[in-house]
C-alpha positions in Angstrom: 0.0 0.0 0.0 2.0 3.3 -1.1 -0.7 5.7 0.2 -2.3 5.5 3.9 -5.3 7.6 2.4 -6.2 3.9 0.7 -7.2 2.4 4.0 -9.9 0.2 3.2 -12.7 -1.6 5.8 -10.4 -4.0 6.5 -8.1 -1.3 8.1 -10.5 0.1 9.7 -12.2 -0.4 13.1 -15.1 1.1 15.1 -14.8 1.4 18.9 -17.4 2.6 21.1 -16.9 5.0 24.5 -18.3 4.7 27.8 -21.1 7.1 26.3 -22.0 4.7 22.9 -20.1 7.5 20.8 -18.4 5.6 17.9 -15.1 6.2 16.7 -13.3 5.4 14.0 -9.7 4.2 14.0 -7.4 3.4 11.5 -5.4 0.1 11.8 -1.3 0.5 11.6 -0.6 -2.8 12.7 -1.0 -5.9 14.9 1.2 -7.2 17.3 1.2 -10.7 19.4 3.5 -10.4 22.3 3.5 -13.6 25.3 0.6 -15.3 23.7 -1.5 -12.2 23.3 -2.5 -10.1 20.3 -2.6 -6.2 20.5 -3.1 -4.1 17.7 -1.8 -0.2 17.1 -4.0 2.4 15.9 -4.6 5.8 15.1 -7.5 8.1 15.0 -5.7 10.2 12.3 -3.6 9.3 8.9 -2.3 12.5 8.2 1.3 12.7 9.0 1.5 16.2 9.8 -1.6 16.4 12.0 -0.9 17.6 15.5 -3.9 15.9 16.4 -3.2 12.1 15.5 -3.1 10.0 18.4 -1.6 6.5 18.4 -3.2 4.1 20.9 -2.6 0.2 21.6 -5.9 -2.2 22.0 -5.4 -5.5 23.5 -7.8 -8.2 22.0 -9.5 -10.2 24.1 -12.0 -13.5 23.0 -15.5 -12.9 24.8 -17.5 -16.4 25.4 -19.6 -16.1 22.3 -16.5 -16.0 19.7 -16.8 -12.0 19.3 -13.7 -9.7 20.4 -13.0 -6.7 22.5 -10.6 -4.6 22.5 -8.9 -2.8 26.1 -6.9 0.4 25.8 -3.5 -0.8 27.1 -2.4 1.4 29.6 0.3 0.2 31.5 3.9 1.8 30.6 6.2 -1.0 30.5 3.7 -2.9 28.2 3.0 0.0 26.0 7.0 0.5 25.3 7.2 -3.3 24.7 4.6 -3.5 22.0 5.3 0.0 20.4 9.2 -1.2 20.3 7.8 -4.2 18.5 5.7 -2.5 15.9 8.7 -0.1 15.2 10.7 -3.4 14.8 8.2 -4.9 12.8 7.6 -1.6 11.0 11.2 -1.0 9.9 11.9 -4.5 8.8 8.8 -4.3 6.1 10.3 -0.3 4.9 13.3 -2.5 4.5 11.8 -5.0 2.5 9.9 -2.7 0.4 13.6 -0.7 0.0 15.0 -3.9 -0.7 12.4 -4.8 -3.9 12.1 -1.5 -5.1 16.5 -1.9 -5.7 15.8 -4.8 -7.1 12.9 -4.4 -9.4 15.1 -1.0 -10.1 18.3 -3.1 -11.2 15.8 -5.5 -13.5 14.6 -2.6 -15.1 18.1 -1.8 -16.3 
């Protein structure tokens, strides 16, 4: 995906507040850290917003198969996971360096 504006529904979730307002948030990434999976989102795509906000959601199963999703708020884990997606993060930009040289050089 070259362009974050292309998000499509699968990048996108809807949580609800404590008051039933929806909000939309767009999905950077998912990361599973000691058996659990937490995904990294934003409120905002626009890189030069001073409004974007980046938040964590752990997942968790409820008894009838759907999911919910908990605002991680606990420092340590919040470094752990974001340190992650930036790991996770960088190593795809390098991939996507990586083929762009190469389908570069086959151009030639």
């Amino acid at each position: 995906m070259d362009d974050l504006n292309e998000f499509d529904n699968d990048n996108v979730i809807v949580l609800f507040d404590d008051d039933g307002n929806e909000e939309e948030f767009f999905i950077l990434g998912d990361v599973d850290f000691n058996n659990e999976k937490y995904l990294v989102v934003t409120d905002d795509l626009d890189p030069e917003s001073d409004e974007q906000n980046v938040v964590v959601l752990k997942e968790t199963s409820t008894d009838n198969d759907d999911v919910d999703y908990h605002i991680v708020d606990d420092d340590n884990l919040l470094d752990n996971i974001i340190n992650i997606f930036e790991e996770n993060f960088n190593d795809i930009d390098d991939e996507n360096i990586d083929d762009d040289e190469n389908d570069d050089e086959n151009d030639e």
